[in-house]
N, C-alpha and C positions, 0 to 999 in steps of 0.2 A: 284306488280310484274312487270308489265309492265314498270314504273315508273323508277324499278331497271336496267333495262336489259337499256332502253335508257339509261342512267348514267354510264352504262356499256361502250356502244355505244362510245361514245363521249369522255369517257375516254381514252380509245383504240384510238381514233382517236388521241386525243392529243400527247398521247404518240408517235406513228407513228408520226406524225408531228416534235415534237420537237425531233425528230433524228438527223437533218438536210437533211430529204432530200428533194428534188427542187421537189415542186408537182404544175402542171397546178391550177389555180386559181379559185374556184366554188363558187358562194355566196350562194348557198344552197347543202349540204350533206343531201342523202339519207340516214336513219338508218333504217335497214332492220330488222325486227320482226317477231315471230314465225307467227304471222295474218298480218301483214299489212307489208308496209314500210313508214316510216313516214320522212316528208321534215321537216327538220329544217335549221334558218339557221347558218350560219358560224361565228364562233367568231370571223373573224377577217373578216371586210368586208370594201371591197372599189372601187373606183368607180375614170374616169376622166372625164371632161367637159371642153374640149376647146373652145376657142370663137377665132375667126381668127382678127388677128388685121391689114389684105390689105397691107400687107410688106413681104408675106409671114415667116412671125412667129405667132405662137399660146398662148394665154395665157391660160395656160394648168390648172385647179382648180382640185385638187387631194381631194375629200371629205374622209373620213376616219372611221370609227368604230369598236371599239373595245369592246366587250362582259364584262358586270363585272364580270361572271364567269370565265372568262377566265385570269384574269389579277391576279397579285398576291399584296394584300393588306396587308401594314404592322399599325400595331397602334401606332399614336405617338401625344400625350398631348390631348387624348381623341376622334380623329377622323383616322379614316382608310383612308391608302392612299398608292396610286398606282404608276407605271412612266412606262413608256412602250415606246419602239422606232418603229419608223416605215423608214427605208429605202430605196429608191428606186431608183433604175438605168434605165437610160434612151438608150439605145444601138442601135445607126442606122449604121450598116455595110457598107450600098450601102455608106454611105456620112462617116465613119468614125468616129461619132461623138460621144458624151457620155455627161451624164447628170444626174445630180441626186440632192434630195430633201431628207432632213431630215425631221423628222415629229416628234413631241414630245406629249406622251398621258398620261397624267395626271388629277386622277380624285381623289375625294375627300366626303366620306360621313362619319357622325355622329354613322350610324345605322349599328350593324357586320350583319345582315341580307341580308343589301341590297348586301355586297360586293360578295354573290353567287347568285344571280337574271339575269337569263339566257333572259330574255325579255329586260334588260337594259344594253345601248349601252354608251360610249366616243366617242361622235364625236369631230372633228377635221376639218377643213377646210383649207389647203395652195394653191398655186401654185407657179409655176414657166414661163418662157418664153422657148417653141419649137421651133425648125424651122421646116420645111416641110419634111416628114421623114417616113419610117416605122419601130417601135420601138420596139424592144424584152425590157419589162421591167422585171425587177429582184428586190422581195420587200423581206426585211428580216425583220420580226420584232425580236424583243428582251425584251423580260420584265427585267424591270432594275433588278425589287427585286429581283426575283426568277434567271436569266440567262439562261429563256429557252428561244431559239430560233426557231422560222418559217421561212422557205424558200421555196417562190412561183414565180410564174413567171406568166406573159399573155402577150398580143399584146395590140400594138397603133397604127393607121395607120391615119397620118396627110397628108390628100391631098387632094387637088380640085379638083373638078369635075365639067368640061367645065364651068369654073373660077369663079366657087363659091365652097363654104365651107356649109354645114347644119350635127351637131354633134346628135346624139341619145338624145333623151331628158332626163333632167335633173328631178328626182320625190323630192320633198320638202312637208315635214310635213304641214299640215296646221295650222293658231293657238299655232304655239310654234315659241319661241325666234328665230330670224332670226340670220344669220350673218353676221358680219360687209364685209367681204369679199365677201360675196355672196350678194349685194344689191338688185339684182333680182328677189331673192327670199319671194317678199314681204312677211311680216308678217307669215314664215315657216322657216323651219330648213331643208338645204337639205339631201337629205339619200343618202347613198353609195349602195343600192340598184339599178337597173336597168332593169331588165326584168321580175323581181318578186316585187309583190306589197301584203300588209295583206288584207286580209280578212274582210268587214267590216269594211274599213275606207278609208275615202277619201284624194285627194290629189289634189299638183297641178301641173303640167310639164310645166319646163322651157325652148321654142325652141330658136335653136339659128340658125339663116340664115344667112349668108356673100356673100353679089353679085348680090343681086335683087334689081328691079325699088325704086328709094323713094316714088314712089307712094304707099297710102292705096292698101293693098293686103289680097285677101279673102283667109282665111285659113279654111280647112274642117278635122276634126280630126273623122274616124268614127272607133268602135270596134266591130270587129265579132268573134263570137263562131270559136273556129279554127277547131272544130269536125265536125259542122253542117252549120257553114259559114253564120248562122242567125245574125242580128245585133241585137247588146244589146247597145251603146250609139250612138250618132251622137252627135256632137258639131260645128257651124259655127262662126265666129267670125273674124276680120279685124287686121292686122299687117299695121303698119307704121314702113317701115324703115328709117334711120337715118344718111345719106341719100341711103347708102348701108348696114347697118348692120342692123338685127333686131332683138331683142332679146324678146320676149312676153313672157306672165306666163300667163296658163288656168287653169281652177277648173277641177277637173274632178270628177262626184259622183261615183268614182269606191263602193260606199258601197252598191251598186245598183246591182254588180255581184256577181253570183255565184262562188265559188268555180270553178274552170277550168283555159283550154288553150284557150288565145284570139290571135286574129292577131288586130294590128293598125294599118290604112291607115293615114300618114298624107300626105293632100295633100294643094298645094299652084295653082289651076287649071287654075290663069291666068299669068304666071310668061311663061317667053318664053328664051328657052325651060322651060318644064314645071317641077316642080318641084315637085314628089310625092315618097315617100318612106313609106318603111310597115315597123315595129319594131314588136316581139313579148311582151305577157304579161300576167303569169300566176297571178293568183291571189292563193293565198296560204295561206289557215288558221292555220297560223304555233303556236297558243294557242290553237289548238281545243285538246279538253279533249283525251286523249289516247285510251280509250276505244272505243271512234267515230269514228275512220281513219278506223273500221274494220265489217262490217255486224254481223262477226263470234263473236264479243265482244261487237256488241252494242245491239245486240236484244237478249239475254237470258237477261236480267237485268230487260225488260219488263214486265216478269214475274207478277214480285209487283205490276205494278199499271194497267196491262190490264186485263178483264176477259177472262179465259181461252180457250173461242173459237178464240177472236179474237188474241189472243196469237197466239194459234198453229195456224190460219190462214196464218198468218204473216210470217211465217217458211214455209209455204206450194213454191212450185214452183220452178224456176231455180236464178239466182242471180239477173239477171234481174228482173223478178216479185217481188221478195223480196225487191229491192231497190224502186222501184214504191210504194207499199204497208208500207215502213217506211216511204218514203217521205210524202204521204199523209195522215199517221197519225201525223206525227208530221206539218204538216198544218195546219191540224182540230185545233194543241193545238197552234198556235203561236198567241202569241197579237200581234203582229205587222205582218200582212200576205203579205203586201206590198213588205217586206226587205227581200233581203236571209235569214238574221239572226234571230236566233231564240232563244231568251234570258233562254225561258222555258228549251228548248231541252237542252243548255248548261248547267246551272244546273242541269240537270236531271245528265250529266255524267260527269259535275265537283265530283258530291258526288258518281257516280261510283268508279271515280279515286281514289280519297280522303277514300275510303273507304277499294281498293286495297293498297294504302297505309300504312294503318293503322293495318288492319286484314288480310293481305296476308301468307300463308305457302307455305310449298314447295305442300303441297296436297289439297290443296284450296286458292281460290284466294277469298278474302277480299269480295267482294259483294255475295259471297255465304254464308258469316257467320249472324247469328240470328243480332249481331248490324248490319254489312253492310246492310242487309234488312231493319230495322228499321231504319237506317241513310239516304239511299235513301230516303226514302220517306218521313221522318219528318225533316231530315236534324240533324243541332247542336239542341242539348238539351239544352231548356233555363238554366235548373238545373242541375244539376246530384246530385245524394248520394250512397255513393258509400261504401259500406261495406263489398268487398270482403274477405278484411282479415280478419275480426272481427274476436276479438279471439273465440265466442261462436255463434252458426246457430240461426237464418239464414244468411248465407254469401249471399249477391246477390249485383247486380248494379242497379239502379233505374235510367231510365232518364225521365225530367217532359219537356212539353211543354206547351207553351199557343196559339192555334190557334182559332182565330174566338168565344171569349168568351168559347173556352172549354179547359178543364186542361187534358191532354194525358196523361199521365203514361205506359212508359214500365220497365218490371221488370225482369231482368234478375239473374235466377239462378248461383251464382259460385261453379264449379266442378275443386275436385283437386287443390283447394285455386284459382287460379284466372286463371285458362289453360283453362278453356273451358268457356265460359260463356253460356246457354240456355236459351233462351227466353224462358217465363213461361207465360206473357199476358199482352193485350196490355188494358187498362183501360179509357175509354173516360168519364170526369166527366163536368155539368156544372160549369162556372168559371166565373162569370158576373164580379168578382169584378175586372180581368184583362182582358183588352182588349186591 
């Protein structure tokens, strides 16, 4: 149900959007839920990266991404395929000027699956050449197939500051195909991303300096809790510029933070004047299972696998207590205690989800039904036999598993041919011969 109302969400949004009207630019939409509100982010997302070329003009890198759900895919000699435009206007009033870049987004897969996969992006990488300016941009995209159109808009502000240039950093994928246009981004894929980074996975930020010593210069990169102002990274490491521009790429192990709001100091503390600027940087677990973004939906499910005292325990207190007390049960279960992440705890409410999915009604949500019980905790049935319909009783659904040398059997009664199904018993037999 949850699942539904977000697809709700975002449909609505589309809709609104492809009206035409001119909406401020967000790379993350809040989608507001009866329990929670949950961040996702924007199908249509992008991002600039100037690097100053000392002529006062910018070579301005326009990264780009576009959602596969979002694009409209048509089938032609066995493979699905997409076209999408991306437009943009460059508008400097004070100087009179105008500019703009076409952008072409074309993508291409084998699998009709892939072409609604809200996790997978079209990226794109161009630029153009600015001159010094403050720039009202206006971006329309256009899906060829379909002829809907988005019309957004944001700011560019190209200027030096006591005659140098340093641009918000650049976040690139680590590990995946680089591009030929972005050579800086060694061995990554840069993201149209900018102030929001996933959850659970690292990266690497590309600075770009224009105007300091060709001398070696110490760069200190540090991350603090923006709540609590504690530090969570520190990073030292040495720029050489060239003989005034410098351009570097760091690692950064953001898979090391929690969930939250960070602030970033980077600072360059022997450059004179000195050169230090904060950016912000949330980190956003924008896969985390639906059922998790919510106290009020993630701790009745517990039910199943805790015993009863420490259940209602759990529920005791104010929201605070309650969160202290999830937190550190799901500690106790984490294999990996080091990491935020917690591979157990996600499947725990992947099969939540997956189970409001599947057995949701309007008067019960999916993880309250006899299967949603028994799916949480055993997960897919290696087998199933399934004889709801048979035409002569006993009608019931059988699912088998095999864990740890034992054969599971649950057995579910069907009521009113296959409307209700009732767990009848759950059967633990030895099973040496599979393992």
């Amino acid at each position: 149900m949850e699942s539904h109302c977000r697809n709700i969400c975002l449909f609505l949004l589309t809709i609104f959007l492809s009206l035409g009207a001119t909406s401020t630019y967000k790379p993350v939409i809040p989608v507001h839920q009866k329990e929670a509100t949950i961040l996702v982010k924007s199908p249509i997302l992008f991002r600039f990266f100037p690097l100053a070329n000392g002529d006062n003009t910018f070579t301005t890198f326009i990264i780009t991404e576009v959602q596969y759900d979002f694009l409209q895919f048509f089938e032609h000699d066995g493979q699905y395929r997409a076209h999408a435009q991306l437009e943009f206007t460059f508008s400097d009033t004070e100087h009179n000027q105008t500019f703009s870049r076409l952008v072409d987004i074309r993508a291409s897969t084998g699998v009709f699956d892939s072409t609604n996969l809200k996790t997978v992006y079209q990226t794109r990488v161009d630029s153009l050449t600015l001159p010094v300016g403050n720039y009202t941009v206006v971006v329309v995209y256009r899906d060829v197939n379909s002829g809907r159109t988005v019309k957004l808009n944001t700011q560019l502000a190209l200027r030096y500051r006591a005659g140098r240039f340093y641009s918000n950093p650049l976040f690139c994928y680590p590990d995946s195909a680089s591009s030929p246009l972005v050579p800086f981004c060694a061995n990554g894929r840069p993201s149209a991303l900018s102030d929001y980074w996933d959850f659970n996975r690292d990266a690497r930020w590309v600075l770009h300096v224009w105007g300091i010593s060709g001398q070696p210069q110490p760069l200190r990169i540090s991350v603090r809790d923006r709540e609590n102002g504690k530090p969570a990274l520190h990073i030292d490491t040495t720029v050489t510029p060239d003989p005034t521009f410098a351009t570097v790429s760091v690692a950064l192990p953001l898979s090391r933070l929690e969930e939250g709001a960070y602030d970033v100091v980077i600072d360059f503390p022997e450059t004179t004047p000195r050169i230090r600027f904060t950016v912000p940087l949330n980190i956003v677990w924008f896969t985390k299972p639906l059922s998790l973004w919510s106290l009020k939906t993630a701790i009745p499910p517990l039910k199943y696998i805790l015993p009863q005292k420490e259940f209602e325990a759990l529920q005791q207190g104010n929201r605070q207590e309650q969160e202290r007390r999830f937190r550190a049960l799901w500690k106790a279960r984490d294999p990996d205690p080091d990491t935020p992440y917690n591979a157990v705890m996600e499947e725990f409410y992947r099969r939540v989800d997956e189970a409001n999915r599947r057995w949701s009604t309007r008067r019960r949500a999916g993880w309250e039904t006899d299967r949603g019980k028994v799916f949480i905790v055993y997960g897919e049935p290696d087998e199933i036999e399934d004889r709801t319909l048979a035409p002569e009783p006993p009608q019931y659904l059988k699912w088998i598993y095999y864990r740890n040398g034992e054969r599971i059997v649950a057995i579910f009664d069907a009521i009113e041919g296959r409307k209700i199904l009732k767990l009848r018993t759950i059967v633990t037999e030895d099973n040496h011969d599979r393992q």
